[in-house]
C-alpha positions as CSV (number, residue, x, y, z in Angstrom):
1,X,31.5,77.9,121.1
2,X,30.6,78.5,124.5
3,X,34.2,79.2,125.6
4,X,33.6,81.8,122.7
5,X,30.7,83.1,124.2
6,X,32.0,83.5,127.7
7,X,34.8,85.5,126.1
8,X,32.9,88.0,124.0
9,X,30.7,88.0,127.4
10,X,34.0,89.3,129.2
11,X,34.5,91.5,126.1
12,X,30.5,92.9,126.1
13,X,31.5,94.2,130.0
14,X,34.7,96.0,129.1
15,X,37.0,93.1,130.1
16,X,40.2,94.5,128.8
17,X,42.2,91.4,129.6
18,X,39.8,89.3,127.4
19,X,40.2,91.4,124.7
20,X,43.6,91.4,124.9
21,X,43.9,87.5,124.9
22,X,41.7,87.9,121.5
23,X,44.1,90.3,120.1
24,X,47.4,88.2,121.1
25,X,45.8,84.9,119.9
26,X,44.6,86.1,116.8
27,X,46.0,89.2,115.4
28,X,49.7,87.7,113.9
29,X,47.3,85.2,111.9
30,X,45.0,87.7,111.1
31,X,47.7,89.8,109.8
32,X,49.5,87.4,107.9
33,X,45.6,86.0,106.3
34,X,45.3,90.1,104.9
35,X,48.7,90.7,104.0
36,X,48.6,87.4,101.4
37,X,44.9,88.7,100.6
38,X,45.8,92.3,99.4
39,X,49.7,91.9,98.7
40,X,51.2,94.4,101.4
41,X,52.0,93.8,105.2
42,X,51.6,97.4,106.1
43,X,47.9,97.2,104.6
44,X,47.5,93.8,106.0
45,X,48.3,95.3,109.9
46,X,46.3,98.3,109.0
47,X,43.2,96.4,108.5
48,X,43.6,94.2,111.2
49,X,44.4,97.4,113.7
50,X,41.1,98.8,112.8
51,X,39.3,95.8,112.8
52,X,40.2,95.0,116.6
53,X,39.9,99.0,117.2
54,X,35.9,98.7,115.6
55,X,35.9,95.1,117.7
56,X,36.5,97.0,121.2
57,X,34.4,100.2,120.2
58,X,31.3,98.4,119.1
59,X,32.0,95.5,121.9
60,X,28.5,96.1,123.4
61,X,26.4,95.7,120.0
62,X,28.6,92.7,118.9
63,X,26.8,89.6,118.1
64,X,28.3,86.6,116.9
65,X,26.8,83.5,115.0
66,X,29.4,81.5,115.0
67,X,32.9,81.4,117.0
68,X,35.2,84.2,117.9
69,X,37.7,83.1,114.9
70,X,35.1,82.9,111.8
71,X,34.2,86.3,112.9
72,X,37.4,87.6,113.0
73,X,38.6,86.6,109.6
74,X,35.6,86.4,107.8
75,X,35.6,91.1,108.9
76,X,39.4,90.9,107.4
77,X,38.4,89.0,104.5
78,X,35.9,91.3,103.7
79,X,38.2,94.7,104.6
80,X,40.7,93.4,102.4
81,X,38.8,92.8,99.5
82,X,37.0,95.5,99.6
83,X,40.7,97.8,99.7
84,X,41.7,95.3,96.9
85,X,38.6,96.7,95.0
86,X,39.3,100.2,96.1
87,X,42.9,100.3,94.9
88,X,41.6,98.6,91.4
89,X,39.4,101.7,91.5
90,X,42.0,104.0,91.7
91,X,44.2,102.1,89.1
92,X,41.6,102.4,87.1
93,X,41.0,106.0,87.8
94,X,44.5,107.3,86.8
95,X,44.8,104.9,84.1
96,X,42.1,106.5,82.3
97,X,41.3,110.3,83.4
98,X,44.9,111.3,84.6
99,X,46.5,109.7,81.8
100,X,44.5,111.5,78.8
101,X,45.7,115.3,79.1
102,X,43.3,117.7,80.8
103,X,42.3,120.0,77.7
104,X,41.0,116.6,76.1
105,X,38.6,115.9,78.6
106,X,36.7,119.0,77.2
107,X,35.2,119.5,73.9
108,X,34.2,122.9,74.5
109,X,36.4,125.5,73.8
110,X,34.9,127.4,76.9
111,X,35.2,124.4,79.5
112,X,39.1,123.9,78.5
113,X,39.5,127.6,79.6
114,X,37.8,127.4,83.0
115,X,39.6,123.6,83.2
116,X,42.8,125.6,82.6
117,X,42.1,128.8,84.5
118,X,40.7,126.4,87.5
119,X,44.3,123.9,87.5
120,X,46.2,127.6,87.5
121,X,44.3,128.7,90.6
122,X,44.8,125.1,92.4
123,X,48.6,125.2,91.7
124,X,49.2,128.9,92.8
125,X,47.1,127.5,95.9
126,X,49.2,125.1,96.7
127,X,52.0,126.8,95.9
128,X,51.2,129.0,98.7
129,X,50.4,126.4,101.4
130,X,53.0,126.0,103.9
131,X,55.8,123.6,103.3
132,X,55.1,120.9,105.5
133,X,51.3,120.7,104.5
134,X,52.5,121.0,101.0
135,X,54.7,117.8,100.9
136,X,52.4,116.1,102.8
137,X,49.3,116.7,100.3
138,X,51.9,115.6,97.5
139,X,52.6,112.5,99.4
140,X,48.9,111.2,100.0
141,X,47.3,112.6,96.7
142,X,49.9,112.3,94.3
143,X,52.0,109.7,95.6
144,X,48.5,107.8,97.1
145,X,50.2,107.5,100.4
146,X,48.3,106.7,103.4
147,X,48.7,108.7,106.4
148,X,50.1,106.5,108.4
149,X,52.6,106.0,105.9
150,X,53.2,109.9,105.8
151,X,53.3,109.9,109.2
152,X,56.0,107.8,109.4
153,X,57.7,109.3,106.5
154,X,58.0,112.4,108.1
155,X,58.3,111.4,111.7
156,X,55.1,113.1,112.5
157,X,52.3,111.8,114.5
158,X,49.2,110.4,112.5
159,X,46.8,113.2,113.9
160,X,49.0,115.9,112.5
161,X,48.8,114.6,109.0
162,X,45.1,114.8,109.7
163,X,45.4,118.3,110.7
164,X,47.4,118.9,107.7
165,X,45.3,117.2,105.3
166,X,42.2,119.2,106.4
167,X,43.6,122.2,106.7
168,X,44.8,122.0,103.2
169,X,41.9,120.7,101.6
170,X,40.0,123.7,103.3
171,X,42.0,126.3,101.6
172,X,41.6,124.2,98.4
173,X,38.2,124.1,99.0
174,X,37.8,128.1,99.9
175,X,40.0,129.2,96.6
176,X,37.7,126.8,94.7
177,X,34.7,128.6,96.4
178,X,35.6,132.0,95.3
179,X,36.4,130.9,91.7
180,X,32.8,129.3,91.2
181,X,31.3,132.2,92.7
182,X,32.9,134.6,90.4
183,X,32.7,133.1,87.0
């Protein structure tokens, strides 16, 4: 414990070398503890990356209770249950509002028009959105892909997906706007 505490001392002061003994000791462990925990190695890295990333950026308001170690994989036990429970969400989600057919959803003979005159205007939106920013809004919101995982799809770099992302859920967003405001 008190080697512990000298470390996340060295940490605290911007020691970059500490941290990265902490990172080299822990993270293939850590990696393998969330990939058996939510079922996917890419996840499993994913959560660990951002856990070490949140570890260095919040280094100064750190405060551990116990060693170095619990902390560590008791914040990736947690991340990883909690995207277990996300992705059971979404299941969930598409299981029963995407698989019952829009007009359903709606008693109202009014609120099915609007529902269909609203899905027109988002597919002839996206149907004018530049090709790249297309696919890769197909990618993450129909296909559920992360972007990480579009960025590497598409040989692009994780920031551009961003930027793609945004930009497309702005003009969603805009055409959606305009709609409400009108009817």
């Amino acid at each position: 414990m008190l080697n512990d505490l000298f470390v996340l001392t060295k940490i605290k002061e911007g020691d970059v070398k500490a941290f990265e003994a902490v990172f080299r000791q822990y993270y293939p462990s850590l990696c393998l503890y969330a990939a058996g925990i939510t079922g996917s190695r890419e996840v499993g890295e994913e959560i660990v990356e951002e856990l070490f990333y949140v570890f260095w950026k919040e280094r100064e308001r750190l405060q551990l209770f116990h060693s170095i170690k619990s902390y560590l994989y008791g914040a990736v036990r947690n991340q990883s249950l909690q995207y277990c429970e996300h992705e059971e969400v979404k299941k969930r989600y598409r299981e029963v509002v995407l698989s019952a057919p829009l007009s359903e959803s709606f008693s109202d003979p009014q609120e099915q028009l609007e529902c269909k005159e609203l899905q027109a205007l988002i597919n002839q939106t996206l149907a004018k959105l530049p090709k790249r920013r297309l696919h890769i809004f197909q990618l993450h919101r129909m296909g559920g892909k992360k972007y990480a995982e579009i960025a590497s799809i598409l040989s692009l770099s994780i920031k551009t997906v961003e930027a793609e992302m945004s930009k497309a859920l702005q003009t969603l967003r805009k055409e959606i706007e305009n709609y409400t405001q009108t009817t």
